[in-house]
N, C-alpha and C positions, 0 to 999 in steps of 0.2 A: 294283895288280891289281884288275880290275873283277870285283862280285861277280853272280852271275845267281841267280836262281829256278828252279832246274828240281826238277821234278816227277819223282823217278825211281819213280813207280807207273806212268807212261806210256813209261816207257824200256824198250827189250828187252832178255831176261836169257835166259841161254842157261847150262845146267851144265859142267863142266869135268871131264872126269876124266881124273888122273895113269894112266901106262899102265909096266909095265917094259921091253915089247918090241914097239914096231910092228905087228910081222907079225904075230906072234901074236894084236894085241890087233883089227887089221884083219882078218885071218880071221875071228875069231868075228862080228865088229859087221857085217861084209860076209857072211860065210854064212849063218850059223843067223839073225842078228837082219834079215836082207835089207835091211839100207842100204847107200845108196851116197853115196860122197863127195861132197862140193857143192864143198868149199875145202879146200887144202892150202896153206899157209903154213910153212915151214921146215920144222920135222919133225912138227906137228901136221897134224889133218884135222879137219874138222867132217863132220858127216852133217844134211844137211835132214831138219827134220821137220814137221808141221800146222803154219798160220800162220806162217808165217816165222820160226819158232824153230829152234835146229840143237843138236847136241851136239859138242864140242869134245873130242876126247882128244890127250892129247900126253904126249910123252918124259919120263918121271921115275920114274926105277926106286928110287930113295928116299923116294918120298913113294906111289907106288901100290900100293893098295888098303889104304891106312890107315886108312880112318874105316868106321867100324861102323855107319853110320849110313847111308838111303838116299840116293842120291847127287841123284835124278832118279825123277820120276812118269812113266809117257806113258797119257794117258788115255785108255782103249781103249772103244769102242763097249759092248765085250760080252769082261767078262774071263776068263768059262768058256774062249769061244772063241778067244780070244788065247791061254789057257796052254795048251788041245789043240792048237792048229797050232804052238806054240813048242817043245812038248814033242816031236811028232813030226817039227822040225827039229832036234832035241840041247838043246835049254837044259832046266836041271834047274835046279827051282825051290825053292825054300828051306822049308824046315819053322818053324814056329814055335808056343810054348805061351807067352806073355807078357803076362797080364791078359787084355784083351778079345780080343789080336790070337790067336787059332787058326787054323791050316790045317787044311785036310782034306786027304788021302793026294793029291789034287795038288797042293797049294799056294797054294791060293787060302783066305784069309779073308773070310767074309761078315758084315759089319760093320750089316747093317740094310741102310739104303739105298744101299750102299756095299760094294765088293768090290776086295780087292785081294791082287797076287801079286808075288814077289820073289824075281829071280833075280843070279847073279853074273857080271860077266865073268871074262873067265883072272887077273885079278890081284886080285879079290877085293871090283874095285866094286860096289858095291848097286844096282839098279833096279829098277822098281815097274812092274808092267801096271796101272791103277787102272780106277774107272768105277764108272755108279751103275746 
């Protein structure tokens, strides 16, 4: 077997998250979050995002919304105004008191040159509006 060089800093990486139920999990990502599908591949979908990055959710009612952890950043121009227009589409954004990371009564932490906010989908994945 022949071996190559590749470089995967210059390869594209796209996040993945486990879902329990389709519709449910396309409602939210299609309503409130306004994506729309790019690719459907068996019973997953990807959503196009900035530079030809996508997010991927698919079928896995055992393994969704397992990790505690943020799943996916999307880095937003201006995070103030990404969580008011998110807020008054339904996403409710996460509270936190954890060392440096504080929210204020929206949900945004301001971290210095750095602010970011963190909401759920319906089965419990994490995401990040981020931006400086």
């Amino acid at each position: 077997m022949a071996t190559t060089d590749i470089d995967l800093s210059t390869c594209r990486i796209g996040p993945a998250a486990a879902v329990a139920d389709m519709a449910r999990a396309r409602a939210f990502y299609e309503g409130p979050l306004g994506l729309t599908p790019d690719e459907q591949q068996g019973g997953a979908v990807a959503y196009a995002f900035g530079s030809g990055t996508q997010l991927l959710i698919y079928p896995s009612p055992e393994n969704a919304g397992t990790s505690q952890a943020t799943l996916a950043g999307i880095e937003v121009p201006d995070v103030e105004a990404a969580v008011e227009d998110l807020t008054a589409r339904g996403v409710t954004f996460e509270q936190y008191a954890m060392g440096e990371i504080e929210t204020d009564a929206r949900g945004v932490a301001d971290l210095g040159s750095f602010k970011s906010a963190w909401f759920k989908d319906p089965d419990g994945n994490i995401f990040a509006v981020a931006g400086g």
